[in-house]
C-alpha positions in Angstrom: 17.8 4.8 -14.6 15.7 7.9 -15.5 13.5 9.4 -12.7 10.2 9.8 -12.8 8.2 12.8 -13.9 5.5 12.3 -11.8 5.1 14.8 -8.8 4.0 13.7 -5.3 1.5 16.2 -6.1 0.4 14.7 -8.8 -0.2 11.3 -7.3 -2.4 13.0 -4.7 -4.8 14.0 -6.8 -4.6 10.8 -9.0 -4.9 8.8 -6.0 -7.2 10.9 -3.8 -4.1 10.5 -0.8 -4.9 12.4 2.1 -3.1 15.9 2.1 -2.2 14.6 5.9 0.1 12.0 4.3 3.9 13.2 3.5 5.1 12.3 0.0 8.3 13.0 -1.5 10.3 11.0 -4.5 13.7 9.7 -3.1 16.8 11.4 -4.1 19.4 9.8 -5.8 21.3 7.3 -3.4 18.0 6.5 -1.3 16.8 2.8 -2.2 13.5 1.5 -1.2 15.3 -1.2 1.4 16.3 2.1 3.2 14.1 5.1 3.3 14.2 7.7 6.0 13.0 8.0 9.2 9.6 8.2 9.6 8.7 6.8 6.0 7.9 3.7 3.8 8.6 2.9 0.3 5.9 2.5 -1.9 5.9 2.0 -5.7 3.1 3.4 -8.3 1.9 0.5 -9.2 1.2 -0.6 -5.8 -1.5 2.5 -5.8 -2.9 1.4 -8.8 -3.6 -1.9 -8.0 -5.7 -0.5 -4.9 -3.4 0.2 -1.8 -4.4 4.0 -0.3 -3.1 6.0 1.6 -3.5 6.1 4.5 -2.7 2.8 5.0 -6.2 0.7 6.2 -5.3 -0.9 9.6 -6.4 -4.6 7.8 -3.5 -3.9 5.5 -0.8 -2.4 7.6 -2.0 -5.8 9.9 -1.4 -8.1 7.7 2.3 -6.6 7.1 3.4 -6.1 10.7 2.4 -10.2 11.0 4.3 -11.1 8.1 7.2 -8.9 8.9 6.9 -6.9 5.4 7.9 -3.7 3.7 5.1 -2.5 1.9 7.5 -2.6 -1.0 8.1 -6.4 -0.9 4.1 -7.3 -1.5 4.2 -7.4 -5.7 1.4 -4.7 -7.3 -0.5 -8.1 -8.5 -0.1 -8.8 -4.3 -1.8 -5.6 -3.6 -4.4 -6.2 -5.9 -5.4 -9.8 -4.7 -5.2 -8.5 -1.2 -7.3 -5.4 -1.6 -9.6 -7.5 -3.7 -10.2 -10.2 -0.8 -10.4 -7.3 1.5 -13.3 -5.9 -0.5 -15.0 -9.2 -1.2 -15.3 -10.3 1.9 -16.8 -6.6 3.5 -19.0 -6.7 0.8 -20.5 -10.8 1.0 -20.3 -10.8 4.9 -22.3 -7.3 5.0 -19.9 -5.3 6.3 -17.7 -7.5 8.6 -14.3 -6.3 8.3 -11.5 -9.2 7.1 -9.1 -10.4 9.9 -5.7 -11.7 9.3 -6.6 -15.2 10.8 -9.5 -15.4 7.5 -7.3 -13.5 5.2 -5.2 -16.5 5.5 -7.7 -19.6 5.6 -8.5 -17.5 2.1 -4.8 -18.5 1.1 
């Protein structure tokens, strides 16, 4: 598998993360099932389909609940997640989403 070229510098700026948040790529025998101490594993395309960094406390909710890895919600499960999120702040002026309407959504 090649690695990425992609810096976690570069995904800062891309993704406007917070310089307060630690990024670093995994080395060689680190797999996302297993990262170090003190971190998560998240892919790419997980950013682009709206997850940020720092994680909104909505989101990191929803995953403590469900007993997830941020890594195990598909980038199209991101999406539709961050989508509902914003849907919902935006039709019910500002109200933030909880998990028990989040999943009467679903």
């Amino acid at each position: 598998m090649a690695r990425s070229r992609i810096t976690a510098e570069d995904l800062r700026l891309s993704y406007d993360i917070l310089s307060s948040v630690s990024l670093r790529a995994p080395g060689p025998e680190e797999r996302a099932n297993d990262p170090p101490e003190g971190f998560i594993a998240i892919y790419e395309p997980a950013i682009q389909q709206g997850l940020r960094l720092s994680m909104h406390p909505f989101f990191r909710e929803v995953l403590k609940y469900w007993n997830l890895a941020p890594c195990q919600i598909t980038p199209n499960g991101w999406g539709q997640m961050v989508a509902s999120y914003l849907l919902w702040v935006i039709t019910e002026a500002g109200e933030n989403l909880t998990l028990r309407e989040f999943e009467s959504i679903y």
